[in-house]
N, C-alpha and C positions, 0 to 999 in steps of 0.2 A: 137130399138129392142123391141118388144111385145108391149105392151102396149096398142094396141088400142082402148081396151073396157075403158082404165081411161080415153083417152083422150075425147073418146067420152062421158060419162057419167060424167066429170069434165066438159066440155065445154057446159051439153045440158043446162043448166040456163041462160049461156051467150051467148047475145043475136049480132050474128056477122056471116056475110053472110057465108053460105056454103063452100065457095070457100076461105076460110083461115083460113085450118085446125090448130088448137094449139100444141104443142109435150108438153107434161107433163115429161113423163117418157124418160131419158135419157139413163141408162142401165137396165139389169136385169139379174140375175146369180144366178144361187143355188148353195148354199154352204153346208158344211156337219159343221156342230156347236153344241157344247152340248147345249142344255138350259139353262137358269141362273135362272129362274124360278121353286123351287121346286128342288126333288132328281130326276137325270137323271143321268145312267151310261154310257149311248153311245149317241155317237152324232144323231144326228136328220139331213133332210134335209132341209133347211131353202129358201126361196126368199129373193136376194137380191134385194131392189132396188132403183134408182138413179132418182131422182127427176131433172127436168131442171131448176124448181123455188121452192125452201123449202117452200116458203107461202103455198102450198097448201096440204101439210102434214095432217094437219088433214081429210080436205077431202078425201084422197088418203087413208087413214087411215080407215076411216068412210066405204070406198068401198071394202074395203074389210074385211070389220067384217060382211059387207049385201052381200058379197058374189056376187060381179057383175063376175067375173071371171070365179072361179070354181064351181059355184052354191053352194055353199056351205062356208058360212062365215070363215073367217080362222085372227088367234089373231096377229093383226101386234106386234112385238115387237120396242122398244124404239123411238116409235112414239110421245109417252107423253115427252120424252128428246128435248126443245127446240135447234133448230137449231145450235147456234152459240155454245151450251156447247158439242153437239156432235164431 
């Protein structure tokens, strides 16, 4: 589901013939969530999304604060939260 701008933009450094593509992103799903960041009275729309492999969190992380997606950089939340305490 979505993802194909990480997969392609996570996979262009490694170096692996055309013909086997990698899947990064497993699911993805907006959700409506207040923030925990700061005073907010109403919930907000958030992206969820589901990783195939946790390694590469910060990357995934990395791409969308540079905005590969929406042109426009956007603050992943609880990215910095190591995998296993999530």
């Amino acid at each position: 589901v979505g993802g194909g701008g990480l997969e392609a933009a996570a996979g262009a450094d490694v170096r692996r013939a055309p013909a086997e593509p990698i899947e990064y992103v497993f699911d993805m799903q907006v959700v409506k969530r207040v923030p925990f960041y700061g005073y907010h009275a109403e919930a907000r729309n958030f992206v969820r999304v589901w990783l195939v492999d946790p390694t590469v969190l910060k990357e995934a992380a990395s791409l969308f604060v540079d905005g590969f997606a929406l042109r426009a950089g956007v603050q992943p939340f609880e990215a910095h939260v190591p995998y296993l305490l999530q």
